[in-house]
C-alpha atoms as a printed R data frame, in Angstrom:
    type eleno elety resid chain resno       x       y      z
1   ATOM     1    CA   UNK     A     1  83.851 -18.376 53.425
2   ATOM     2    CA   UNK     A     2  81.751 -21.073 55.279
3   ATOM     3    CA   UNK     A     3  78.213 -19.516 53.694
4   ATOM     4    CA   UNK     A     4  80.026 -20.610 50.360
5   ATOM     5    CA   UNK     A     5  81.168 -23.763 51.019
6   ATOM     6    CA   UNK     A     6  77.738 -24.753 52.276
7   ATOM     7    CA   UNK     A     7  76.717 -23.625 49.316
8   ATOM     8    CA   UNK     A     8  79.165 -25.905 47.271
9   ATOM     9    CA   UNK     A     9  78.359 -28.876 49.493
10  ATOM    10    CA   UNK     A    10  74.553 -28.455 49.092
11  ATOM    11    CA   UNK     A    11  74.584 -27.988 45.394
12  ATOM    12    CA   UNK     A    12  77.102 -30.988 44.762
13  ATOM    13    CA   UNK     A    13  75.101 -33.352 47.436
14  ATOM    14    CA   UNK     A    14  71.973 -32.902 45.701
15  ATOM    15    CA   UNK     A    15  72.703 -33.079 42.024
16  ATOM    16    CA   UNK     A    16  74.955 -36.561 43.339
17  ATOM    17    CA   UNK     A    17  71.810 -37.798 45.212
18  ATOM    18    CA   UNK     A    18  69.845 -36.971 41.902
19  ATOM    19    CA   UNK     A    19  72.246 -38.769 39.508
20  ATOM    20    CA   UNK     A    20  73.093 -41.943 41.806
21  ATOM    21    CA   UNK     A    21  68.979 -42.029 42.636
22  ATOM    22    CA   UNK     A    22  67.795 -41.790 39.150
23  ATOM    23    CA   UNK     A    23  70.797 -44.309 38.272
24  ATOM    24    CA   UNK     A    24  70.201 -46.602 40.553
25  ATOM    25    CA   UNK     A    25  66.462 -46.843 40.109
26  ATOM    26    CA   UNK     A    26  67.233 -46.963 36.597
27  ATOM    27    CA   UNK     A    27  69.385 -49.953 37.460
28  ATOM    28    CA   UNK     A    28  67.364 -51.599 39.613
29  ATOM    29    CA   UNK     A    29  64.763 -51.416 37.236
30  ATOM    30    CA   UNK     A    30  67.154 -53.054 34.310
31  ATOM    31    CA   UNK     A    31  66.135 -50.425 31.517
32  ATOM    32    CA   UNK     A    32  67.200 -52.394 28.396
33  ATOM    33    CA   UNK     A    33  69.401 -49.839 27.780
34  ATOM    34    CA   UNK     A    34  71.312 -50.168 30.801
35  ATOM    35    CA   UNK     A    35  71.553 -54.016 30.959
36  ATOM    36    CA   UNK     A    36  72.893 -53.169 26.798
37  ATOM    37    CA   UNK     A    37  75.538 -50.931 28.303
38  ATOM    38    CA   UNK     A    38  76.502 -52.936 30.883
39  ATOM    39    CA   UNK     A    39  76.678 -55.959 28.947
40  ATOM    40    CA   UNK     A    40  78.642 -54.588 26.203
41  ATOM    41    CA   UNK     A    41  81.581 -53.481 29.062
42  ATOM    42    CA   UNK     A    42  81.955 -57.150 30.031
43  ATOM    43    CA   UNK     A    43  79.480 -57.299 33.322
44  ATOM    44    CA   UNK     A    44  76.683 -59.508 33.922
45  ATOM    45    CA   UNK     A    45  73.326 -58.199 34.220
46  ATOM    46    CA   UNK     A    46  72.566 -59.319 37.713
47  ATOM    47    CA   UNK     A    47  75.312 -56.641 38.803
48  ATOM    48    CA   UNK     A    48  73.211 -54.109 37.626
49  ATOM    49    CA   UNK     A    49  70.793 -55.172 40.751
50  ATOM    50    CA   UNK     A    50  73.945 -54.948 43.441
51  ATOM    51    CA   UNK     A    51  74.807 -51.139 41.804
52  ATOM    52    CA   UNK     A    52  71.917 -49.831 42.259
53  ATOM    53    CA   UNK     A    53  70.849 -51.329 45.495
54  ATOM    54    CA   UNK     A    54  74.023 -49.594 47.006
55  ATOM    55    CA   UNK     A    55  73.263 -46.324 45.231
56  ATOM    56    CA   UNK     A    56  69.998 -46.116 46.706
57  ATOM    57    CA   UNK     A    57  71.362 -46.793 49.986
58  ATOM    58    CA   UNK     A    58  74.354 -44.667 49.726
59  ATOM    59    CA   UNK     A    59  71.959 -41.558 48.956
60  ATOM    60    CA   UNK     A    60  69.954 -42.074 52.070
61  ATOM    61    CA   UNK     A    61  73.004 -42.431 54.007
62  ATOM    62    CA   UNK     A    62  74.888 -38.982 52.376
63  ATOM    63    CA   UNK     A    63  71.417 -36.969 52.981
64  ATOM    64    CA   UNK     A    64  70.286 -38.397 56.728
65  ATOM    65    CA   UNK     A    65  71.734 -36.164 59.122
66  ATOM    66    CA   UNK     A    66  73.966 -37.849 61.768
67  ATOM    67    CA   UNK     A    67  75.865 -41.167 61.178
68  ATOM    68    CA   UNK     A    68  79.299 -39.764 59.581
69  ATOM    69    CA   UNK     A    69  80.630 -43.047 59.817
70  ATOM    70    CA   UNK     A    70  78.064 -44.651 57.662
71  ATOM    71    CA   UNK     A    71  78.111 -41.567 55.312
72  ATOM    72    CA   UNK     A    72  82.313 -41.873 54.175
73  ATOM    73    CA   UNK     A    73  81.361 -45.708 53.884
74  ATOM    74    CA   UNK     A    74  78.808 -44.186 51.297
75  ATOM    75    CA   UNK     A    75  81.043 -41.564 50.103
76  ATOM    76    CA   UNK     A    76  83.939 -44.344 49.719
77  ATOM    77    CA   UNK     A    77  81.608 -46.595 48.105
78  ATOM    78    CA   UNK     A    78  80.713 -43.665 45.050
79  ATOM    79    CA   UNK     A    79  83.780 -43.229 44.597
80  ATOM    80    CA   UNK     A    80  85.001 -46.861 43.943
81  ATOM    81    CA   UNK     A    81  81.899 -47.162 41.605
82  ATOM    82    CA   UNK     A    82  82.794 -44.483 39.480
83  ATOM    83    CA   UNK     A    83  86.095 -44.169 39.140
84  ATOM    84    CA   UNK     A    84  85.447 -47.975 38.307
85  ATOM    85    CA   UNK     A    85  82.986 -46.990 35.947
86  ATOM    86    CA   UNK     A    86  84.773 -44.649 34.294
87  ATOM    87    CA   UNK     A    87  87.544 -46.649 34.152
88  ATOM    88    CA   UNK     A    88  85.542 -49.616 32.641
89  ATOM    89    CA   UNK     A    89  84.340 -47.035 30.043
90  ATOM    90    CA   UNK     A    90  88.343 -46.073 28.993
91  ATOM    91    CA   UNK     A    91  88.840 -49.633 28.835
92  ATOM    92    CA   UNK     A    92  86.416 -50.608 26.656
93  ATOM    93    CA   UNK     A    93  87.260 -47.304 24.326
94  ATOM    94    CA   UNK     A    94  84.123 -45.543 24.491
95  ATOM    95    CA   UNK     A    95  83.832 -41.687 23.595
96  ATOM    96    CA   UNK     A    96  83.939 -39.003 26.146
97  ATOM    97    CA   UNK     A    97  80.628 -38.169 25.937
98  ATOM    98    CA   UNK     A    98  79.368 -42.525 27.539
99  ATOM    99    CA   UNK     A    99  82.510 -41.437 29.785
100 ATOM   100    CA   UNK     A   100  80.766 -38.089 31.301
101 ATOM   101    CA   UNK     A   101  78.162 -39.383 33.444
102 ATOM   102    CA   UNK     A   102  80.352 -41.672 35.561
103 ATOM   103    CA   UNK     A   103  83.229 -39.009 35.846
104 ATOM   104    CA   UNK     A   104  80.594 -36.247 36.355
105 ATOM   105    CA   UNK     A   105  79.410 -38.316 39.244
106 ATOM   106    CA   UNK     A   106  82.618 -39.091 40.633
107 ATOM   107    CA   UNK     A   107  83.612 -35.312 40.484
108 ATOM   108    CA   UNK     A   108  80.378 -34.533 42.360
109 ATOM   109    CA   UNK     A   109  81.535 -37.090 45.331
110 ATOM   110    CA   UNK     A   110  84.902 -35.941 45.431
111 ATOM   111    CA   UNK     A   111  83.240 -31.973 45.436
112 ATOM   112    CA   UNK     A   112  80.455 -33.491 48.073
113 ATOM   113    CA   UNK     A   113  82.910 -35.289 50.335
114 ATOM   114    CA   UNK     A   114  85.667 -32.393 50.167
115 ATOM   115    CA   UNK     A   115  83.036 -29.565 50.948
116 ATOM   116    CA   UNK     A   116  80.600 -31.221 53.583
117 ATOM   117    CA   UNK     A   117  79.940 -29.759 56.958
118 ATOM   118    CA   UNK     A   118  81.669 -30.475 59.993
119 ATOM   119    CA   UNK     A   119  79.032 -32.007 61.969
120 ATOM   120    CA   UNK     A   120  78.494 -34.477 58.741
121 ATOM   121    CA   UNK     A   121  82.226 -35.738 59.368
122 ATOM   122    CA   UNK     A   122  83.694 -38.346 61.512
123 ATOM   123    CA   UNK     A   123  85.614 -36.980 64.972
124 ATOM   124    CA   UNK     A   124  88.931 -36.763 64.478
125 ATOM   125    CA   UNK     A   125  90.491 -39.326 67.327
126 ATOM   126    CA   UNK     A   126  94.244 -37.791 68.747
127 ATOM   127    CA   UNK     A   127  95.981 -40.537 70.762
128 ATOM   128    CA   UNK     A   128  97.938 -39.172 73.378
129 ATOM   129    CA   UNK     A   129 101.389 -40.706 73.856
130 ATOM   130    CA   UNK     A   130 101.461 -43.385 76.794
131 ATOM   131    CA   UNK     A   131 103.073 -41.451 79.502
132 ATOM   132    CA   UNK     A   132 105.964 -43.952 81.328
């Protein structure tokens, strides 16, 4: 059971480090096509710059081993920037197929979060009651 949810983890991680690296460059980058398709849901262009800035980041910190603090900040932040992308796409009425990406890549955090090791997690903290 733990050989397959490495598996899982491994295969979500890296296809969510692919799509929020090759998005974010993409954004960083401001492809006319993505400054068109941000534009048309209402944001300003310069917020393509922030988005991917964070995505970049937020891969390094999901695939460095160590610092599970800084990696559910990461996680936390993928998941606020899809499920506000996909929201943004309902919204504005678009088909399924301009909603996919975002909700592919917010499945693939919630899959890559769910799934990831132990040692990639933050230590549970039990408070012991204050003895009187």
């Amino acid at each position: 059971m733990a050989k397959r949810n490495q598996i899982i983890y491994w295969i979500a991680t890296l296809w969510l480090a692919l799509g929020m690296g090759s998005t974010g460059a993409v954004q960083i980058l401001h492809q006319p096509a993505e400054v068109e398709n941000i534009t048309q849901l209402g944001y300003p262009p310069y917020f393509l710059t922030l988005l991917g800035f964070w995505k970049i980041l937020g891969v390094v910190a999901v695939l460095l081993p160590k610092f599970p603090l800084l990696k559910e900040w990461a996680y936390a932040g993928f998941f606020f920037a899809m499920s506000g992308a996909t929201f943004s796409r309902i919204a504005a009425g678009d088909s399924f197929a301009a909603l996919a990406p975002s909700l592919l890549l917010l499945v693939l955090t919630v899959v890559s979060w769910y799934f990831r090791p132990a040692n990639r997690k933050v230590a549970s903290v039990h408070l012991q009651p204050r003895q009187a």
